[in-house]
Legacy VTK file of the C-alpha trace (Angstrom):
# vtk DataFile Version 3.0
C-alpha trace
ASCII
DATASET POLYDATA
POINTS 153 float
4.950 -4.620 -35.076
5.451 -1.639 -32.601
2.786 -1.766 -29.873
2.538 1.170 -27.590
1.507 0.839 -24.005
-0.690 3.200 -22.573
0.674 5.190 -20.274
0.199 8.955 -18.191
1.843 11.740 -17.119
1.172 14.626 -14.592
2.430 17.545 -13.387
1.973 19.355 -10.643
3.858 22.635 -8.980
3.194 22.126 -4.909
4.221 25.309 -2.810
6.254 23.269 -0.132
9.559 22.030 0.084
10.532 19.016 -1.674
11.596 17.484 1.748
7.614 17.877 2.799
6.598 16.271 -0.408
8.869 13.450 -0.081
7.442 13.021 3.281
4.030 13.013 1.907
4.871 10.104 -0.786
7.320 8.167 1.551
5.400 8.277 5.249
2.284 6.133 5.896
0.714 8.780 8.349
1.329 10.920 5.686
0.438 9.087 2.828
-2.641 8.477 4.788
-4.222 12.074 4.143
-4.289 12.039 0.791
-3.708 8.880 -1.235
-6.389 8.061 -3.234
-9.427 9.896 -5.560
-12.002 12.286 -3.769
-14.469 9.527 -3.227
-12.342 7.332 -1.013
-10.213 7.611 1.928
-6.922 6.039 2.608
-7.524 2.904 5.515
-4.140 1.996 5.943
-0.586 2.429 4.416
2.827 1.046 4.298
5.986 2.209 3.195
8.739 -0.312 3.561
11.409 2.790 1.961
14.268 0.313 0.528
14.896 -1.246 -2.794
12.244 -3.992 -3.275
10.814 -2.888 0.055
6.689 -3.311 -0.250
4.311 -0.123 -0.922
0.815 -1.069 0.138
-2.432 1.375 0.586
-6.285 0.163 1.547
-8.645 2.417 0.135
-12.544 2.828 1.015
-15.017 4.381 -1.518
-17.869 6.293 -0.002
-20.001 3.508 -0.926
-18.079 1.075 1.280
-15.581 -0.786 -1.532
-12.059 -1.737 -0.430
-9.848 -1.480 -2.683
-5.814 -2.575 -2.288
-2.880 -1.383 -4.326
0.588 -2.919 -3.576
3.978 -2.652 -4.951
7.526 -2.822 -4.303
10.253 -0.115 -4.356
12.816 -0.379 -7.892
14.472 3.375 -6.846
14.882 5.667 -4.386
16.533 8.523 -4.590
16.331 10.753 -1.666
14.209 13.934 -2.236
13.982 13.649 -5.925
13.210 10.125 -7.279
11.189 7.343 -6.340
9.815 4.335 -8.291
7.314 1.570 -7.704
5.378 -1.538 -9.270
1.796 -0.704 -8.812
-0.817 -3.314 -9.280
-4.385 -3.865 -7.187
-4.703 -6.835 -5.373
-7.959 -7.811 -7.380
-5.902 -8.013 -10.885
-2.508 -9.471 -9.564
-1.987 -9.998 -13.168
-2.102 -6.539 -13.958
1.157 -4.738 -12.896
2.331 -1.320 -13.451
5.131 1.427 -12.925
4.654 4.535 -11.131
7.823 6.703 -11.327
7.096 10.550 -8.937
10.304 12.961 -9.580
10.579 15.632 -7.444
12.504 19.096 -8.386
13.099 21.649 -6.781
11.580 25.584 -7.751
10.806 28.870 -7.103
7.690 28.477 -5.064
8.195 25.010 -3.978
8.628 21.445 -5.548
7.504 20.421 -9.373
6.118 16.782 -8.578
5.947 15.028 -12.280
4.210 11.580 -11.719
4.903 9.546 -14.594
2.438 6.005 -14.275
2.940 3.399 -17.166
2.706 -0.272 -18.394
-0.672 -0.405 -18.305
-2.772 -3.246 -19.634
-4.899 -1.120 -21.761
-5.931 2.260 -22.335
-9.143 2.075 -20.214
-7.091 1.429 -17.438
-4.797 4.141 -17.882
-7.801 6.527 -18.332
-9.262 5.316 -14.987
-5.681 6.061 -13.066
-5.449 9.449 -14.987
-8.696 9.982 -12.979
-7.529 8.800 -9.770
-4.259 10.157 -9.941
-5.655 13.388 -10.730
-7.646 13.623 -7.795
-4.682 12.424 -5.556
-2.815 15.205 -6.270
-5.157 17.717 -6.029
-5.002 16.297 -2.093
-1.772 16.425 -1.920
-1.597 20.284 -3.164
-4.493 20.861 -0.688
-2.387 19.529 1.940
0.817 20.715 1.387
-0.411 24.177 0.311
-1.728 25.024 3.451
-5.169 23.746 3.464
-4.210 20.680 5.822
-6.182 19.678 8.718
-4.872 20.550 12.091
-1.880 18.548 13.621
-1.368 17.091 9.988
1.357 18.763 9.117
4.338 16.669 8.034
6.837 18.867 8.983
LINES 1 154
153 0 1 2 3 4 5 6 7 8 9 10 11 12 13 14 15 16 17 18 19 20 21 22 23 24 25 26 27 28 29 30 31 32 33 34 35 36 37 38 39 40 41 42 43 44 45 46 47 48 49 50 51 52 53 54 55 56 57 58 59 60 61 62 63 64 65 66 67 68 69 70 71 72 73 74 75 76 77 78 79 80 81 82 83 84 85 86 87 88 89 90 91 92 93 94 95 96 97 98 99 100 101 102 103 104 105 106 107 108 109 110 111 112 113 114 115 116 117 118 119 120 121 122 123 124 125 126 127 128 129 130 131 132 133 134 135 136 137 138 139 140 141 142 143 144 145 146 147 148 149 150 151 152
């Protein structure tokens, strides 16, 4: 019997360099002004950047909840490739891949964000949410609409 696992992909075309995005994804300060869905903000980050170095990001809903997703590095490539466990710290059961590729265009950097091995397919539909709105940040930020002194570069 061939079960499929729910998974997503997104793409998005960002017009900055693929060294800014990479920054973006890779540096805490960084990661810091746009990680998570509209409705939260980004607490605190971490980015140990080596294979099976530890991701970790607190976020806070508007309505106070803290929620923690951890992870540890599998690949890093430089400027195009990077990919991580994902799983929240309230379902340590539950753990996922996130794989971001980064390639280089015309007007800036194609970011495909590829999350999968999900539990279920609510799940997935609830990161496919999330996600979403995280890189509709990140585009706001990189684009130009960052706030002052942000700028990663």
């Amino acid at each position: 019997m061939n079960v499929t696992v729910p998974s997503l992909t997104l793409v998005r075309r960002i017009k900055a360099p693929v060294s800014r995005v990479w920054a973006a994804w890779t540096t805490p300060a960084l990661m810091m002004l746009w990680f998570g869905p509209h409705h939260t903000r980004a607490e605190e980050a971490e980015a140990d950047l080596r294979h099976g170095g530890r991701f970790r990001v607190v976020l806070r809903e508007d309505n106070g909840a803290r929620h923690e997703a951890t992870g540890l590095y599998a690949e890093i490539e430089p400027e195009r490739r990077l990919v991580f466990s994902w799983n929240w710290v309230s379902t340590p059961e539950r753990v996922s891949r996130v794989t971001v590729e980064l390639r280089a265009i015309a007007e800036g950097t194609e970011v495909t964000l590829t999350h999968d091995r999900f539990a279920d397919a609510d799940t997935a539909t609830r990161h496919r949410r999330g996600w979403t709105e995280s890189l509709e940040r990140l585009v706001a930020l990189l684009d130009g609409d960052e706030p002052e002194g942000a700028s990663p570069g």
